[in-house]
C-alpha positions, 0 to 999 in steps of 0.5 A, spaced: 386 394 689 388 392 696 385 383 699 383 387 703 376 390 701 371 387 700 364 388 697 357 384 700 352 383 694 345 383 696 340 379 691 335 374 691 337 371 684 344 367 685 345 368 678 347 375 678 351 374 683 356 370 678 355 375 674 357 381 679 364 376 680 366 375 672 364 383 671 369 384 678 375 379 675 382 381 677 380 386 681 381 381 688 376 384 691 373 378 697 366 378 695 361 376 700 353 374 698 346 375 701 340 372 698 335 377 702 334 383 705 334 379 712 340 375 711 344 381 708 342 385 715 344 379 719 351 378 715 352 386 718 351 383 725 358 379 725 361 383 719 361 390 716 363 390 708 366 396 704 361 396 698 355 394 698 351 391 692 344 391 692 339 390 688 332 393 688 327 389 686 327 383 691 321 379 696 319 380 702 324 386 703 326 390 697 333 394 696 329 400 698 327 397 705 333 394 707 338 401 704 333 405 710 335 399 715 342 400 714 342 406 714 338 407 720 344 404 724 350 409 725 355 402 726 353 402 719 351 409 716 358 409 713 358 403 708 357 406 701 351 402 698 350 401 690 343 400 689 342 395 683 335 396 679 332 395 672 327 401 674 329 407 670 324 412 672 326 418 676 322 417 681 324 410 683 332 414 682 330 418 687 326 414 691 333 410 691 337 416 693 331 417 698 333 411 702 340 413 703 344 409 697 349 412 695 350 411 688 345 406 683 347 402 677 342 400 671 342 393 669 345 390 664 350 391 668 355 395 664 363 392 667 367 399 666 360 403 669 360 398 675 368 398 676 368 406 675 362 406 681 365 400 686 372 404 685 368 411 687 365 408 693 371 406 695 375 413 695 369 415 700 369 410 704 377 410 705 376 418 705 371 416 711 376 411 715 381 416 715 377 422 717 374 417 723 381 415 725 383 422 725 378 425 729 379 419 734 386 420 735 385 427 736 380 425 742 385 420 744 390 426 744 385 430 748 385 425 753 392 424 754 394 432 754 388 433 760 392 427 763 398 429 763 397 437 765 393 435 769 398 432 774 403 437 774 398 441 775 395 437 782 402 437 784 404 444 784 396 444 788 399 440 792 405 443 794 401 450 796 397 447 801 403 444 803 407 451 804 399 454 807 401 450 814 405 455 819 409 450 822 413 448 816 421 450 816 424 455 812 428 450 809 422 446 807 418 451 804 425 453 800 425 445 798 417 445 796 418 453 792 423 449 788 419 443 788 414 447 785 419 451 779 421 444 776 414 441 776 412 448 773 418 448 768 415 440 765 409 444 764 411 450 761 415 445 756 409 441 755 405 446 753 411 450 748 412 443 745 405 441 743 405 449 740 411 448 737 409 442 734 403 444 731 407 450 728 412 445 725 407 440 722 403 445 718 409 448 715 409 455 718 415 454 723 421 458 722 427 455 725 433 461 728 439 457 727 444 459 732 452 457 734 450 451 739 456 448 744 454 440 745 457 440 751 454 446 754 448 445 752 448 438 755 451 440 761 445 444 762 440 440 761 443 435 765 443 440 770 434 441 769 433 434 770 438 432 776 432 432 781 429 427 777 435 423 776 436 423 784 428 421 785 429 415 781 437 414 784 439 413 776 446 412 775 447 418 769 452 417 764 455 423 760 460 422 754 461 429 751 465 433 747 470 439 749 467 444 750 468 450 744 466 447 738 459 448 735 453 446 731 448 450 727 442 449 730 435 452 733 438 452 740 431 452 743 428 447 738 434 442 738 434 443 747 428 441 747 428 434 743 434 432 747 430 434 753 424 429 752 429 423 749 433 424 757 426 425 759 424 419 757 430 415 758 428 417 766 421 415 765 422 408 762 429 407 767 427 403 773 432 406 780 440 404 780 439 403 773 444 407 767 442 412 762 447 415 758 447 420 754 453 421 748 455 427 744 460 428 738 461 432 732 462 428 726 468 430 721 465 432 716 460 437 719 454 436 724 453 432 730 451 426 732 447 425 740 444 418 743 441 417 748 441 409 752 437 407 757 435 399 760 428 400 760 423 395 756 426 398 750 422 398 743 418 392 740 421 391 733 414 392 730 414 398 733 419 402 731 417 405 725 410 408 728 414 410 734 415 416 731 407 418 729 404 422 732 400 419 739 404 411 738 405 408 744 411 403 744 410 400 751 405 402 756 407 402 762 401 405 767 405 407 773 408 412 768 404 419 764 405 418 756 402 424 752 405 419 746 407 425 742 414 427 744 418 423 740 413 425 735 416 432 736 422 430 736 421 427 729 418 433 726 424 438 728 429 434 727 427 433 720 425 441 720 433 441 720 434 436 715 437 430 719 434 424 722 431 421 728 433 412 729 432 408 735 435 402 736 436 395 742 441 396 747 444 391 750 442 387 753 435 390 753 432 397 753 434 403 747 438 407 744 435 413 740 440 416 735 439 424 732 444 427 726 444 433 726 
């Protein structure tokens, strides 16, 4: 087992908990003793343990009393609570489970019983922990996707009231229409790309592999995003294959991973600074695509989880990130058997790597 678990014995007789520590030997668990119910209810004000031990029979407070106590608190209701107890009648049992244990163990203390329970609590509380973090990851999620649509949203709201004036130009309101077609097409493309990556990661995508250009379809892409490069006066480099070869590809899938790592570069370039983008195919089939800007770039210890779904590399509060983009990009790129890498660029910033 991890050193990382540790398991809180609760009982008023300091001998037993030296035989809970030699019964619990070699499995480097950290072990944590309150000799009451009082003490044990204080120890979880300032520390909250994976298992608790505790033993029934105690003064003042007993097992059954201080188990209800926890209980009561929702900070602690998920703590797998062992009850420790000589009593063998069912009713003092039931009684235990009444209060809200988990489990019991009689004593004598068997070491292979209480192994097997500690080692089943511990499943619970584990299955517990991802569950919790799962679901505060999902609302995570919610928040950002209710962020990130609702500012395009706001812009092309914005927009229209905009061209409701009379006195606006025919050469303005065709510059606002346009306006308004490419904030549509961003949300259009987020919202595909949440679609596509539940699909991808459940299994049920099928990819439409299709002969690809490199060139063309990077050139298109270019194309779609020069409002966004103009905005920031990025100074954009494409270093791209001639034109007639292809690659075997889902076109919209693969479109869309590309789309989001230039999309990104933007994001994270500060104005007049570069970002490039290269094509080429390898020699013994595929391709190989990079994207490299000079922004903040990736921290090393943040490489690995970039990748995860709703990880942020460097939080940047002038700028919208749903932290799920690069996570698509991962999924898809794996669906199509190669892989997704980042790198440093020099002197600073990243480069993002696909082979496909």
């Amino acid at each position: 087992m991890n050193t990382e678990v540790s398991i809180l014995v609760v009982d008023d007789e300091p001998d037993n908990l030296d035989v809970i520590e030699a019964l619990l030997h070699g499995e480097d668990y950290e072990i944590n003793y309150a000799p009451n119910g009082k003490r044990a209810l204080n120890f979880l004000n300032s520390f909250k343990p994976d298992v608790i031990l505790l033993d029934v029979m105690m003064p003042e407070m007993d097992g059954i009393e201080v188990c209800k106590r926890i209980k009561a608190e929702p900070k602690w209701q998920a703590i797998p609570i062992i009850m420790v107890t000589a009593l063998t009648r069912k009713e003092d049992l039931a009684e235990c489970l009444e209060a809200g244990a988990d489990d019991f163990i009689s004593k004598p203390v068997n070491r292979l019983e209480l192994r097997s329970r500690v080692h089943s609590m511990l499943r619970i509380k584990q299955q517990h922990d991802k569950l919790e973090a799962l679901l505060n990851a999902r609302e995570d999620m919610v928040k950002l996707i209710v962020h990130d649509l609702r500012n395009p949203l706001s812009g092309i709201l914005l927009l229209t009231d905009i061209l409701k004036s009379d006195n606006l130009p025919p050469e303005k309101q065709k510059l606002k229409i346009e306006q308004m077609a490419v904030i549509g097409q961003k949300l259009q493309s987020l919202i595909d790309s949440l679609l596509v990556a539940a699909k991808l990661e459940s299994g049920k995508m099928i990819l439409n592999y299709s002969a690809v250009d490199l060139y063309e379809l990077c050139q298109e892409l270019l194309v779609a995003n020069e409002p966004f490069i103009k905005n920031k006066n990025l100074n954009f480099v494409a270093e791209l294959p001639k034109s007639g070869q292809r690659i075997k590809v889902d076109a919209a899938i693969f479109r869309r991973v590309i789309e989001n790592l230039i999309s990104n570069a933007i994001k994270f370039s500060k104005p007049n600074m570069p970002v490039t983008l290269r094509a080429e195919y390898l020699q013994g089939g595929g391709a190989k695509l990079q994207v490299a800007d000079l922004g903040p770039g990736v921290p090393e210890t943040l490489r690995k989880n970039i990748f995860e779904k709703y990880e942020i590399g460097t939080l940047m509060p002038e700028v919208s990130q749903l932290g799920l983009g690069l996570a698509f990009c991962k999924m898809a790129i794996e669906a199509h058997k190669g892989k997704i890498s980042v790198e440093d660029n020099d002197p600073h910033g990243s480069i993002f790597t696909v082979l496909v």
